[in-house]
N, C-alpha and C positions, 0 to 999 in steps of 0.2 A: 281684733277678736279671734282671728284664726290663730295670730302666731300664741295667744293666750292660751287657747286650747292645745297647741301642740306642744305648748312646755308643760303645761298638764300633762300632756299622755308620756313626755318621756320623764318627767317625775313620779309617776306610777310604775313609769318602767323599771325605773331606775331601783327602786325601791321593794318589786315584785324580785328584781335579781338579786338584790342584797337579800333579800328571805329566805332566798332560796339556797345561796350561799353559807349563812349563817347557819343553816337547817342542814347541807349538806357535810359542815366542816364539827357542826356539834354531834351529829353519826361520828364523825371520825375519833373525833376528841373521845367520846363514851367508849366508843370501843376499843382503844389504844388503851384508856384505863382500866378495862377488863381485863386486857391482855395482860399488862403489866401487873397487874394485882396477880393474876391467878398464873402467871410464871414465878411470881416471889413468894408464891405458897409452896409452889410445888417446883422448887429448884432444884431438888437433885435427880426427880423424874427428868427433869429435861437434859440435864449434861449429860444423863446416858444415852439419849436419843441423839444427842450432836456429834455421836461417834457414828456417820451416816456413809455409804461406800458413794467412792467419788465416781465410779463407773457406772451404775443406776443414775446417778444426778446428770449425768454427762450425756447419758442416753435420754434422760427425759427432758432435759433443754434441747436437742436436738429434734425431738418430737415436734416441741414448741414452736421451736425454728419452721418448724416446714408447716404445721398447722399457719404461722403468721405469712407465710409464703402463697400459702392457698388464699388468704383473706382478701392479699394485694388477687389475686385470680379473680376471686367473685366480685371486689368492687371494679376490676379493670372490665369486666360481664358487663355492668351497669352501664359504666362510661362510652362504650364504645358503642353499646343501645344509644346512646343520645350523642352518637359522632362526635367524643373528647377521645383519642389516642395521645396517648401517654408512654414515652420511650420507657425500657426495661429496666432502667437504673433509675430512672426518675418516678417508675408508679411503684418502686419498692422503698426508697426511701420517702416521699410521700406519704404512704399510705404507714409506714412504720413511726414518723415525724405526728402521724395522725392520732396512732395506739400514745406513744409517750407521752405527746399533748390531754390525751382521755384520761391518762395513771398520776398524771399531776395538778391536774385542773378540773372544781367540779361539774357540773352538765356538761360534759361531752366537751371539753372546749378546743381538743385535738379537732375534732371535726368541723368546731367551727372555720380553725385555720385551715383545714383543708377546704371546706367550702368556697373560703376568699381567696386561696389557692389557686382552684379552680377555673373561679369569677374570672379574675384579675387578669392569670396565665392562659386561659383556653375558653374563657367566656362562657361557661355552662351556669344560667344563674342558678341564683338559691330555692328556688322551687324544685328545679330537677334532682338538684344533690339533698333534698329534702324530701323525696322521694326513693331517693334510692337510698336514704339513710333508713325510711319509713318503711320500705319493702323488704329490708334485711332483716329489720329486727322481725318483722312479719316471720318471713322465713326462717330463719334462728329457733322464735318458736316452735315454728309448724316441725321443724328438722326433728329438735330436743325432744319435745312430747314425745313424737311415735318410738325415736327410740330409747326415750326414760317407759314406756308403758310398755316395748318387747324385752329390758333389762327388769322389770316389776312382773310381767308374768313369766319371765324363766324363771326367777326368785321363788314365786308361787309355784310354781309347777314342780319345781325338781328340788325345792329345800324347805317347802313348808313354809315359806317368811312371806306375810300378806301386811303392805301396807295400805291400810286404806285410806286415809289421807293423804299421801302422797301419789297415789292412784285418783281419786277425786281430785285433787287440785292438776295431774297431767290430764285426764278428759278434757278438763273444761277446758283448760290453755290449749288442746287439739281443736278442739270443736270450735271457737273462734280464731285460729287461725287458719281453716279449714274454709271458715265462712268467711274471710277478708281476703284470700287467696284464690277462691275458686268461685265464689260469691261474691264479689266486692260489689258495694253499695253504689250507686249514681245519687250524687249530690247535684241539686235540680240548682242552677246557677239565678242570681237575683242582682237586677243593675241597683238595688236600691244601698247597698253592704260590700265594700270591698272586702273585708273577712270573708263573705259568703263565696263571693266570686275567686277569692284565692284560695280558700278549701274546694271549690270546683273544680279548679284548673289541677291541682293536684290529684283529685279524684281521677279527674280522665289520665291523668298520665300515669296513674298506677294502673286503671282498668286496662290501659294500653298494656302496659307492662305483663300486667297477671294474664292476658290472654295470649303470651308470643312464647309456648309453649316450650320451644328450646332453648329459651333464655332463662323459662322457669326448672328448667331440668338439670341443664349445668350449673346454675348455681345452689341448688337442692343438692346437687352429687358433690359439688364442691363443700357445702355447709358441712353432709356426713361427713365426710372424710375427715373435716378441719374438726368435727364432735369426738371423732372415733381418734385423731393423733392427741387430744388436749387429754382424753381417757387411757392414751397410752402412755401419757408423758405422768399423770397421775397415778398410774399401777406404777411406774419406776420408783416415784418418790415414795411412793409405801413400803419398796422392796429397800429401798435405800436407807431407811431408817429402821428396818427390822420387824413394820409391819404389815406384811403385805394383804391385803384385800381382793377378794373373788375381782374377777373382768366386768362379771353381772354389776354388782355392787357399786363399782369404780363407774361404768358405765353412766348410774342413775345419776352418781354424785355430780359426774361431769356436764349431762343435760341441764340437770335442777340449777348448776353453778353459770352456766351459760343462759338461761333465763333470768337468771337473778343479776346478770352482767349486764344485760340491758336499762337495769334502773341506774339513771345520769346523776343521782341527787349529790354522790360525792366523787371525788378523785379515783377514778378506776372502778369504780361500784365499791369502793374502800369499804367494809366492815358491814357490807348486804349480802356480795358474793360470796367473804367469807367466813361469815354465818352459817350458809348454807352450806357451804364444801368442808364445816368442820363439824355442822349437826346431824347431817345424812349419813356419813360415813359411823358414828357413833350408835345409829339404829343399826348398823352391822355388826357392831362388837370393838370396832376402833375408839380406843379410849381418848378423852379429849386432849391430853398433853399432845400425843401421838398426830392426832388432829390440827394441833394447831400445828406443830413443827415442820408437819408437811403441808398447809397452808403456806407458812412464815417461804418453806423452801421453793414452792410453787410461784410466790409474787418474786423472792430475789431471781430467780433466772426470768420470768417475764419482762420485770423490769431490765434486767441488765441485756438483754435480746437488744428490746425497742432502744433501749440510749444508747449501743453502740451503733446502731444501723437506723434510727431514727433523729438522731441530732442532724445532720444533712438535712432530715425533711424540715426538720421547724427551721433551720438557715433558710429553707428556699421560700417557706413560710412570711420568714421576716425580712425578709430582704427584697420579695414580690412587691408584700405590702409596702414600703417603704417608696419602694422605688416607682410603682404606675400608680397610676390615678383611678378610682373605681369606675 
């Protein structure tokens, strides 16, 4: 009876992941079709744009660079909260092995491999790295909002440009992560429900977390920074193609697109993030070829970062797995 039930649950398992699959790569598919439609309408709009300066592009993968340099920072913050030390060559390729595994695999599945990285290589279980994956995006959040909502009222203030839905949907994304950061909920544990008892135990080790105040501080100064280099690397590719956009502007688009980077459903936030980083900018006056172009330019240097300085992490990835036992 028992092993009957537990081929049932992972045949529901099995199944919830294929949905979700299917559902994250038909986002991709639709959106690749827009793209491709609305570049072969408007083709000779875009060959003028592909004449983009290669020293803007250079500068804003460089940006990139050291934003992806801060990331390994605030996840090595986490680790070393829950005593995992991780040498300098090994928690930059890791954590880059992480990024490349997220841009090609959908739900997060870089992070899964880092997870059983972790497990396997330094024993930190899946609870903890589920936690600190759960507290970043918290933070990420909380980061974005305040400063999509001081790049929304300089807009107001000093050029007359009020959005109010963009304004309402940054509050409310403030104010609940306001309230899971500085409020976080106690989940009352119950012997009757393994689910309940492992939403507990994660509960306290976040509450643990949200209250160690200089662990919540540098990775908050780390988050801006890594917000304010991904918005400089964004003003470059605008300068680089001939349309450059206010700091304010560039600012929002980069919070709103790093919120939107959090949704796992496809390969890199594939065609959610850049939705967003091609629509927001468009409420400024950036026209959409313009918009995509510097999208399309934004993912080739991100992507080409993580493969050259993330292929090492997924080797250590697959070759961890292969080689210990769990």
């Amino acid at each position: 009876m028992k092993s009957e039930l537990e081929t049932s649950k992972t045949l529901i398992s099995e199944s919830s992941q294929r949905r979700q699959w299917l559902l994250g790569l038909s986002v991709v598919f639709l959106f690749f079709v827009f793209i491709v439609y609305y570049v072969s309408v408007h083709w000779v709009e875009f060959c003028s744009l592909w004449h983009f300066s290669y020293r803007e592009t250079t500068l804003a993968g460089f940006f990139l660079f050291i934003g992806f340099l801060l990331n390994c920072y605030q996840i090595n913050l986490f680790l070393n909260k829950f005593g995992v030390r991780l040498g300098l060559f090994e928690l930059i390729f890791a954590t880059h092995g992480m990024m490349l595994g997220n841009m090609v695999i959908p739900m997060r599945g870089g992070s899964g491999g880092l997870a059983i990285y972790l497990k396997k290589a330094h024993q930190l279980n899946y609870g903890k790295f589920a936690v600190i994956y759960g507290g970043t995006a918290i933070l990420v959040g909380l980061v974005n909002a305040v400063m999509g909502l001081i790049a929304l009222s300089f807009l107001a203030i000093n050029h007359q440009i009020f959005e109010s839905t963009l304004t309402a949907v940054t509050i409310l994304l403030l104010i609940a992560c306001i309230y899971l950061t500085l409020f976080p909920p106690r989940l009352k544990k119950s012997g009757s429900s393994g689910i309940i008892n492992l939403l507990g135990r994660l509960n306290e080790s976040w509450v643990s977390l949200s209250q160690d105040f200089s662990l919540m501080i540098k990775v908050t100064v780390s988050l801006i920074i890594i917000t304010l280099t991904q918005t400089l690397a964004l003003c470059f590719i605008y300068s680089a193609i001939s349309r450059p956009l206010s700091f304010s502007a560039t600012l929002i688009t980069s919070s709103l697109g790093a919120v939107a980077n959090l949704i796992p459903i496809t390969p890199g936030s594939l065609g959610v993030f850049d939705t967003v980083i091609i629509e927001v900018p468009r409420l400024f006056g950036l026209d959409m070829a313009a918009a995509i172009v510097a999208t399309a330019l934004f993912r080739i240097l991100s992507f080409a970062i993580c493969f050259v300085i993330g292929l090492p992490g997924l080797y250590c990835f697959f070759n961890v797995t292969r080689s210990r036992k769990p």
